[in-house]
N, C-alpha and C positions, 0 to 999 in steps of 0.2 A: 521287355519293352515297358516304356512307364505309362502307369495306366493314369495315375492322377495329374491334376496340374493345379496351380492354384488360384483356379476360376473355378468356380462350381459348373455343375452341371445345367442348372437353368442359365447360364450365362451363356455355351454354349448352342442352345436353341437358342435363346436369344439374339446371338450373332447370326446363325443360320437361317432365321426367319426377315432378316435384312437381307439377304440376297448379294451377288459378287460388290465389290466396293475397294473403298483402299487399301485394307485390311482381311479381304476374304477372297477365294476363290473356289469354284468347284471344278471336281475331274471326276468323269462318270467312272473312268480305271486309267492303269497305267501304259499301259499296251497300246498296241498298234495292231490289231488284228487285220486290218485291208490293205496293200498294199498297190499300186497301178489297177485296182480295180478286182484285185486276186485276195480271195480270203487265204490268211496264212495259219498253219498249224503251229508252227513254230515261232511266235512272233517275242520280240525284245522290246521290254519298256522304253518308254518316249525320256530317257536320260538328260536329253540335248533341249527338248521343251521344259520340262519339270527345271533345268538351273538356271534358264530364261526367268521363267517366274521367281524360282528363290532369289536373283541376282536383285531382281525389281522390288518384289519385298523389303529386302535389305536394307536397300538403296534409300528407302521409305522410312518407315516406321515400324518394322515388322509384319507379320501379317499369318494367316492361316490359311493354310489349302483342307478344302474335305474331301480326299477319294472313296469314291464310290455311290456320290451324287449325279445323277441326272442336271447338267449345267442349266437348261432352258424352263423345264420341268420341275424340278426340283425334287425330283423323286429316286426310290433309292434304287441302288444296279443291284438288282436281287443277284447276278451273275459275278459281284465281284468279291475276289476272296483272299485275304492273305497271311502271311505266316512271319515269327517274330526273324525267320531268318531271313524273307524277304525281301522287309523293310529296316534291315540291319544293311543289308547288301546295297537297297538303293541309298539311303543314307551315306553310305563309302563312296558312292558312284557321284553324287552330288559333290563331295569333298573336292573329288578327280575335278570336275567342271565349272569349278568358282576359285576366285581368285581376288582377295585372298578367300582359303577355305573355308567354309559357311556348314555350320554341321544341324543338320534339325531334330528339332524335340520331338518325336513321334507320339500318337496319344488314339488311344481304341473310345468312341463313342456309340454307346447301342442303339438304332433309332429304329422303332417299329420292329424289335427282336431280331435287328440285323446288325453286325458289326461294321461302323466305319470307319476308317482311318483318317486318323485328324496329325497331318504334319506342320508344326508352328515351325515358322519362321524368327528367330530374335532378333529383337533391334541390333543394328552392329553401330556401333561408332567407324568406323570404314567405311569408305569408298569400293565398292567390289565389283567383278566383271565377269563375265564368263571365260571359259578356258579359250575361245573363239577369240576372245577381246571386244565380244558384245557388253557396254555398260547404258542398264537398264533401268529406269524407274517403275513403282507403281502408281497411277492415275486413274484417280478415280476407280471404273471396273477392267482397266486391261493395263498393260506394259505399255512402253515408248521409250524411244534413244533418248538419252540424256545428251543435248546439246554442249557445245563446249564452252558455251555461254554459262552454262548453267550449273558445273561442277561446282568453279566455288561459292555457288549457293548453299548444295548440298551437303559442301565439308564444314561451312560454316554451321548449319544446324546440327551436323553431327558433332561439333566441339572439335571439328579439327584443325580449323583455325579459326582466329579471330581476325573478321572482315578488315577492321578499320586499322588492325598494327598490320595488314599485308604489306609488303615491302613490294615494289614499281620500278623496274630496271629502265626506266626512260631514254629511248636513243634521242637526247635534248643536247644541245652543246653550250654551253657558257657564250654568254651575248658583251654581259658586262661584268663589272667589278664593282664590291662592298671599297666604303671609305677606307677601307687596309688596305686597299690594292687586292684583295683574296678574290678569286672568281665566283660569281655568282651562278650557283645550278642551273643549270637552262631549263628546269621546270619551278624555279620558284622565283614569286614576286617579293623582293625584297620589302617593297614597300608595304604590302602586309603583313611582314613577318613585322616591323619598324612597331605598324598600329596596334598588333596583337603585344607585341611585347610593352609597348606603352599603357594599354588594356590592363592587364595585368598587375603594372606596375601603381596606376591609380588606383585599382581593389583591392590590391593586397601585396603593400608596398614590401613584406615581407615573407611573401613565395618563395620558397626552394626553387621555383622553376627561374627567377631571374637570376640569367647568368651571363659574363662579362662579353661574351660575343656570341654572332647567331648559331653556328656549329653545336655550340656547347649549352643554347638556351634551346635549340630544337630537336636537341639527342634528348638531354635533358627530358621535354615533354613529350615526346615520343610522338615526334612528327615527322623523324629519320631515324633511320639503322641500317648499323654495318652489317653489313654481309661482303664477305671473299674482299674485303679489302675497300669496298666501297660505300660509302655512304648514298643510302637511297632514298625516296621519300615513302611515308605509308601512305594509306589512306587517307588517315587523318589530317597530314602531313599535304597533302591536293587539297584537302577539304578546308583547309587553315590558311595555307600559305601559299596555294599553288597558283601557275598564270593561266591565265586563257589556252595554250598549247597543254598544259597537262590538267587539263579539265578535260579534252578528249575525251582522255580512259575513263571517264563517270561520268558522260550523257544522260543519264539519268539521274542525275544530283541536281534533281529542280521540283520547285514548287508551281503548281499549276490552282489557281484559286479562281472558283465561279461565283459571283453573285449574280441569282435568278430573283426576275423582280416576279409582283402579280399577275401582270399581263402576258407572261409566257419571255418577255423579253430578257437578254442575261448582259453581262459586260465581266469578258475572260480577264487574266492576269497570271503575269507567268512570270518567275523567277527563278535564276540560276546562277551557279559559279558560288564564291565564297558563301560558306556557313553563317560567317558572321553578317555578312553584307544580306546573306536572304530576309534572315528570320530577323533582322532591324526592319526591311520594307516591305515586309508582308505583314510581321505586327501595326508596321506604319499604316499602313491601308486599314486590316480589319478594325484598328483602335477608332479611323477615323470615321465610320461607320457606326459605332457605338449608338445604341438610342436610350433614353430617358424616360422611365413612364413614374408619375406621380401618384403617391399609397396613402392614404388617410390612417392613421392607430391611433384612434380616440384624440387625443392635443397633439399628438405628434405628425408631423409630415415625412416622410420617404421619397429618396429618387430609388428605383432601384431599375439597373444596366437593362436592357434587353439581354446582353452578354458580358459579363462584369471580365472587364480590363485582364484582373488576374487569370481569370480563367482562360482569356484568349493565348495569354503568354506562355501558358503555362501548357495547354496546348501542342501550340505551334512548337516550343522549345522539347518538347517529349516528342513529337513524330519525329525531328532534327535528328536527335540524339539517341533515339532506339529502333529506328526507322533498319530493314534491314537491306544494307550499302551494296551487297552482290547480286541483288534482282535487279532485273533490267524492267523496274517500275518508276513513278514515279509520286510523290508525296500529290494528294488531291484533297483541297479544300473547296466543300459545296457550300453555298450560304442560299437557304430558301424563305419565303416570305416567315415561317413559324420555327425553323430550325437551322441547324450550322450543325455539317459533320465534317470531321477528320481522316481521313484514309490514308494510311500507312503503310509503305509494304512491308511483306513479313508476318511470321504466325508470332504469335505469345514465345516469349523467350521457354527453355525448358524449366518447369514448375511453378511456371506462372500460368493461369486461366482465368474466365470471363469470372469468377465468384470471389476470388484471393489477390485480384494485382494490386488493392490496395495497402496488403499486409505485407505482400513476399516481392523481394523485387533480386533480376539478376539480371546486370545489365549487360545490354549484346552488345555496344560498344565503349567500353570502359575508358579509354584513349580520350575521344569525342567529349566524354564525360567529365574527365579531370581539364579538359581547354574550358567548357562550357562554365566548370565550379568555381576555376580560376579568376573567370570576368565576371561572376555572380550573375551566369545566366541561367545556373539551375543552382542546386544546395545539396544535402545528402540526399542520397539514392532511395527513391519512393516518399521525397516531401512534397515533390508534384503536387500527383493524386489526392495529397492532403490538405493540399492547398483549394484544389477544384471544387474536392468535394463541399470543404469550410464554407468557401464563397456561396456556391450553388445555394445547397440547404441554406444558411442565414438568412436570402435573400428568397424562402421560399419554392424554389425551383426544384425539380425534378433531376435526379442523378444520372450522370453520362450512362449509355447505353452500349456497353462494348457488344461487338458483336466479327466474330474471328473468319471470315469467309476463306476460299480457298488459297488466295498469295496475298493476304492482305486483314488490315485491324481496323475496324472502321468504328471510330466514337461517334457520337450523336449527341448534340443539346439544343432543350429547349428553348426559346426566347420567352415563352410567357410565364409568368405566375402561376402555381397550379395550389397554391396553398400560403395566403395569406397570414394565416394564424402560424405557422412555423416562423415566416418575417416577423412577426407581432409578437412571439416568443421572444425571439432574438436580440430583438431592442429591450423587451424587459427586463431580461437576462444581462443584460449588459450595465442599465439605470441600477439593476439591485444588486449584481455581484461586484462594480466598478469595474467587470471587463471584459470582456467580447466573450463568447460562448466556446468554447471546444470543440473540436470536433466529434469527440465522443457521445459529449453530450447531446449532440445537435442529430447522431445517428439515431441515439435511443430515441429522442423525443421526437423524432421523424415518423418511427415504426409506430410509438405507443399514439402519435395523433392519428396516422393515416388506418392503426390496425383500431382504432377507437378501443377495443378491449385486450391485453397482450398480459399471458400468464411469463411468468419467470422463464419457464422452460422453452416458450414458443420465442422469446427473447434472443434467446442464447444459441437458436438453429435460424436466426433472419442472418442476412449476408451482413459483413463487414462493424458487424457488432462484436464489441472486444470483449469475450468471454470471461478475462481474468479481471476486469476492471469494471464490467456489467452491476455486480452490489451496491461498491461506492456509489458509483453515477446516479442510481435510482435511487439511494439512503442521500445520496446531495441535493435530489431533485426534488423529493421530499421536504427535507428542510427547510427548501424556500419556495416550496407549493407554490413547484412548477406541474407535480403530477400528486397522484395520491391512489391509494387499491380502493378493491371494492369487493366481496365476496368473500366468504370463509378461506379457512387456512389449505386448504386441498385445493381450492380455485380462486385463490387470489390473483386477481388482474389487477395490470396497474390501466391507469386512464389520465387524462389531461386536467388539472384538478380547477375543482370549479368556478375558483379566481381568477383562473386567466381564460374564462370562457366570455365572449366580450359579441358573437353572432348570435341569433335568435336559434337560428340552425344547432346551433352547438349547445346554447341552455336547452333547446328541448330535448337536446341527445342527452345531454346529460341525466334532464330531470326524470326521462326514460328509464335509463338504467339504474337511478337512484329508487326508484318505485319496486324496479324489478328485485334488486337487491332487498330491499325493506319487505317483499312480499317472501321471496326467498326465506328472510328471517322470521317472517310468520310461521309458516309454514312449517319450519323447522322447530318452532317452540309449540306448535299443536302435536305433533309428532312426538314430542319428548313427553309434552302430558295425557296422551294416548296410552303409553307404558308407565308412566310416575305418575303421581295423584300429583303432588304440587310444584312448584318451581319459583324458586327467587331471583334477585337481580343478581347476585354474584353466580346463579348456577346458570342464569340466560348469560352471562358473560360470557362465562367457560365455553357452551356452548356454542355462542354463536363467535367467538373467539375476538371479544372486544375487550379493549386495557380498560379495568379499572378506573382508569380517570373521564373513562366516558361514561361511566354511573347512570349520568342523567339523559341520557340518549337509551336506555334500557328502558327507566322509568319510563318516559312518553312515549315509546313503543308499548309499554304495558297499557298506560292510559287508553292508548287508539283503539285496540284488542277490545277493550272493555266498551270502549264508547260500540264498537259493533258490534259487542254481543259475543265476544269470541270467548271470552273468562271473564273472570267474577273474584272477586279477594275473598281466599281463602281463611286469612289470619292476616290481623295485625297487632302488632307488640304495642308497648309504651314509648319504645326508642323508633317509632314507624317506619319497622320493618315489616314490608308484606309479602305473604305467600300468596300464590296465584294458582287457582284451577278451571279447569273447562266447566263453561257455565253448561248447568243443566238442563 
């Protein structure tokens, strides 16, 4: 039996001390010893319960059973005991009672000098059921039927289909006819297939996708496929082109948007049916909402957005487009007197999370994606986020706040200014390099203003800082003291440099840690001539690890020393070089 796996062992206390969940279960043993109320001698493992749970596991995201836990308690079944042939045997038995066959990784964990048995469940990419034809989920801490609503949710996060190319056997009959005389689908509106392709045609008058008739222009973007002889429409294919009668089958392809004023009062808004038709009147709305607040930076004046335009768009166009199409949810936009969130349905695509979706992107509906790229209502894949973030930061503001709840993504932003002096960066940055800030750069200079002191290393482990291009950015930022270090070569921090310090707040921080530093380098050169008798300007250099061309920043360091009483000139040449030692 294998004893390792590759989770350490403080990982499994660490699961174990969370208690049952989506991912955990406990069984005090295997058996059934009572049966109508009759203790039995001879009793047979619970077979039929244990492939319930592995089936729901599955179903899930894998998961772990501990036998030989106490479920309510948590403590262990000093009474339970088994053998590698045992747990060979129920493992065969579990095979027999899943469908398809589900095999588990069995694993011995000793707790309190007692052996338990830890059987992992793997993730499957399947759909599995019991040999009964029971198909189960894991929820939260127990099992539930998987509804029929809800399969192709599940196949879709397993990767086993793609939502938006599903193909839609509509019992719709042809109503009328295209200008050929050719019948038209009785689930699709011509008339928007006309708009869409005209779309298209104005952005990118040389699309592969425009093609001489609608057949060949909607296969083409994969808004139908043949199957068994027929042309059907997908997803996308409803979501693009379809009518009112095959909007049916996606009830839930609507946006629902609150504005809550201060006084507790709100005014709802709901939108539905075409993709394109949504997210044109629901940006129309939020756009027209927009507020203005007015920013003083020394001669210069500011509007900046309560909600800057791009970011709405940009937004509303990502829930659209990655939103996931087989929950029966619906897109929720909240707008509160200080904030505006996003709610999406749907978890994080797979190897996408709350620390990386602005690096890694993998999109759930790729279909959706190329109609959207098409009209120039999105761009490459993960230029969004880089878009949000640009705007945000420039303008000051604080970064979306993902946050992944149980069927659903929900962003967050603020309406206020939380940091004046990153807007006042921004514009500087822009008057001396002749052009708007990068995003890169706008990350770093966010950390190193709000961390006020940031070593290299602590740099390089903040979120959504580009590790490979972190040198340049600070050696640029430099150059045009936007920032500048402070400390010896072991603790060199960078900080905000002291020309574009322009608050009282901000000179006294500064002038703080400039004292700290220069005290620092006292202290350091009492310490050298503690073991050395004497010390010069090129050995205080070395020392305290300053270039050369800052010579004269050594010197009046040595002077201050002296004016306190700290050293006394030891020697001076003809060419007034002097040595320094601790006055007596």
């Amino acid at each position: 039996m294998e004893k390792l796996t590759r989770h350490s062992i403080q990982w499994f206390y660490n699961l174990l001390a969370k208690g049952e969940c989506d991912i955990l279960d406990f069984k005090e043993q295997l058996e059934d010893k009572i049966a109508f109320g009759k203790s039995l001698k001879n009793f047979a493992p619970k077979y039929e319960e244990l492939a319930k749970d592995v089936v729901a596991f599955a179903n899930k995201k894998g998961g772990f059973l501990f036998i030989g836990i106490e479920d309510k308690t948590k403590e262990i079944n000093s009474e339970f005991e088994f053998t590698d042939a045992k747990v060979f045997e129920l493992i065969r038995q579990i095979q027999d009672r899943t469908v398809p066959s589900i095999t588990l990784k069995p694993h011995s964990l000793v707790i309190q000098n007692k052996k338990v048995l830890v059987l992992e469940v793997p993730f499957s990419p399947q759909l599995h059921r019991t040999s009964k034809s029971e198909y189960l989920v894991r929820s939260n801490d127990g099992n539930r039927s998987i509804e029929t609503y809800e399969i192709a949710t599940i196949q879709a996060e397993k990767g086993l289909i793609v939502f938006d190319q599903k193909t839609w056997d509509l019992p719709l009959e042809s109503q009328e006819t295209d200008k050929q005389g050719n019948p038209i689908p009785g689930w699709q509106d011509i008339s928007k297939t006309r708009d869409l392709f005209l779309r298209i045609q104005k952005e990118k008058p040389q699309s592969p996708y425009l093609k001489n008739n609608s057949a060949e222009f909607t296969e083409t973007l994969g808004l139908i496929k043949e199957e068994n002889g027929k042309l059907l429409p997908t997803t996308s294919g409803i979501l693009f082109i379809g009518n009112q009668k095959a909007f049916r089958e996606l009830p839930y392809n609507q946006i629902k948007y609150i504005r809550y004023y201060e006084d507790g009062s709100y005014t709802p808004f709901e939108y539905s049916g075409n993709l394109i038709e949504m997210a044109d009147s629901c940006f129309g709305q939020l756009k027209s909402e927009i507020k203005l607040k007015e920013f003083h930076f020394g001669l210069f004046r500011e509007y900046i957005e309560d909600y800057p335009e791009v970011v709405l768009r940009e937004l509303l166009i990502n829930a659209l487009a990655h939103r996931d199409y087989s929950r029966q949810q619906i897109i929720e936009i909240r707008k509160y007197p200080n904030y505006l969130e996003f709610e999406s349905p749907g978890h994080f695509p797979q190897g996408i999370n709350e620390t990386n979706f602005l690096r890694k992107t993998n999109p759930r509906n790729p279909g959706i994606m190329d109609v959207l790229r098409e009209i120039n209502y999105a761009e490459k894949a993960g230029s969004g986020f880089d878009k949000i973030f640009t705007a945000l930061l420039s303008k000051g503001k604080k970064l979306p706040e993902p946050i992944q709840t149980e069927h659903s993504i929900l962003l967050r932003i603020n309406a206020d200014v939380y940091s004046e002096k990153l807007a006042e960066l921004s514009l500087l940055y822009k008057q001396t390099a002749k052009k708007d800030i990068d995003l890169e750069k706008l990350i770093v200079l966010n950390h190193i203003y709000t961390g006020q002191k940031l070593t290299f290393q602590q740099l390089e482990q903040l979120p959504f800082v580009n590790n490979y291009q972190l040198r340049k950015i600070l050696s640029e930022l430099q150059d045009i003291e936007f920032i500048e270090t402070t400390g010896r070569t072991s603790g060199l921090k960078y900080i905000i440099h002291k020309t574009k310090l322009a608050s009282t707040d901000d000179k006294i921080g500064y002038t703080k840690l400039k004292k700290q530093e220069k005290a620092r380098q006292i202290e350091a050169i009492i310490r050298y001539l503690d073991t050395m008798d004497e010390i010069d300007n090129e050995a205080a250099r070395k020392l305290l690890n300053i270039p050369d061309t800052n010579a004269s920043y050594v010197s009046r360091l040595f002077s201050e020393m002296i004016e306190k009483g700290q050293i006394e000139i030891a020697e001076e040449t003809k060419h007034n070089q002097r040595t320094y030692k601790l006055k007596q």
